[in-house]
C-alpha positions, 0 to 999 in steps of 0.5 A, a space after each residue: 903714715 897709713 897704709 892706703 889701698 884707694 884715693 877718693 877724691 871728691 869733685 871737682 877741686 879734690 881730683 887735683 889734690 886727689 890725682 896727686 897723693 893716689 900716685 904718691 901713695 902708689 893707690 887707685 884712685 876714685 873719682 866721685 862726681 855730681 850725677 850722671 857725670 860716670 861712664 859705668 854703673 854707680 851707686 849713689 848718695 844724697 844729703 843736705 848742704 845748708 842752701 838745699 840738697 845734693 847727690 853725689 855718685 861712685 862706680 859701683 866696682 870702685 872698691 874691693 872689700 877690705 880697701 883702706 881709703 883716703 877721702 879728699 878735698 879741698 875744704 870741709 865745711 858743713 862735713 856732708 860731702 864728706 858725710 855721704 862720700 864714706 857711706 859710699 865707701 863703706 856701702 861697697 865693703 870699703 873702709 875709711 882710714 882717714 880724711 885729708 882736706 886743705 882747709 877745714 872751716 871750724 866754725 861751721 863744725 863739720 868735723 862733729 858729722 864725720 863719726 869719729 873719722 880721722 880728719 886732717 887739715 892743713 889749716 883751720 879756721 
């Protein structure tokens, strides 16, 4: 019910979901991916998982300034993909719109890192 310019969707299990709702929405869509998985220049950001670190990386031309972006997954855990993902977008002059994923695991509060950012899910737990 938003008016989107890009579908980012977050590796690996999100470009499913991802893939799909870009053609439905009649938007672009966005890979992000671990590092050096790109074939063009990128930008990238790292962030703390509850085992360790890790980075995640977008074509540095995946945005224009002003594009309404939808973020996908399939789960939200601790939130940090999701985290670094929009501050990729929003790095690029890009803005987050919402964040849809399949199942958002509550207990472990992801949602408290994403700013406010409207998330939906279709389950909860």
């Amino acid at each position: 019910d938003l008016p989107v310019d890009k579908v980012v969707a977050i590796e690996s299990r999100g470009f499913i979901l991802g893939g799909a709702l870009a053609d439905r929405l009649g938007a672009g869509f966005v890979p992000v991916r671990k590092p050096g998985k790109l074939p063009w220049k990128s930008r990238s950001a790292s962030y703390e998982l509850e085992y360790g670190q890790a980075t995640i990386e977008v074509h540095e031309d995946a945005f224009a300034t002003g594009d309404r972006v939808l973020i996908v997954d399939d789960v939200l855990a601790t939130g940090g993909t999701v985290e670094a993902a929009a501050g990729l977008v929003s790095a690029s002059g890009a803005s987050v719109v919402a964040v849809s994923v399949l199942m958002e695991l509550g207990f472990l509060s992801g949602r408290n890192r994403l700013g406010g950012l409207d998330l939906r899910a279709l389950l909860r737990v």
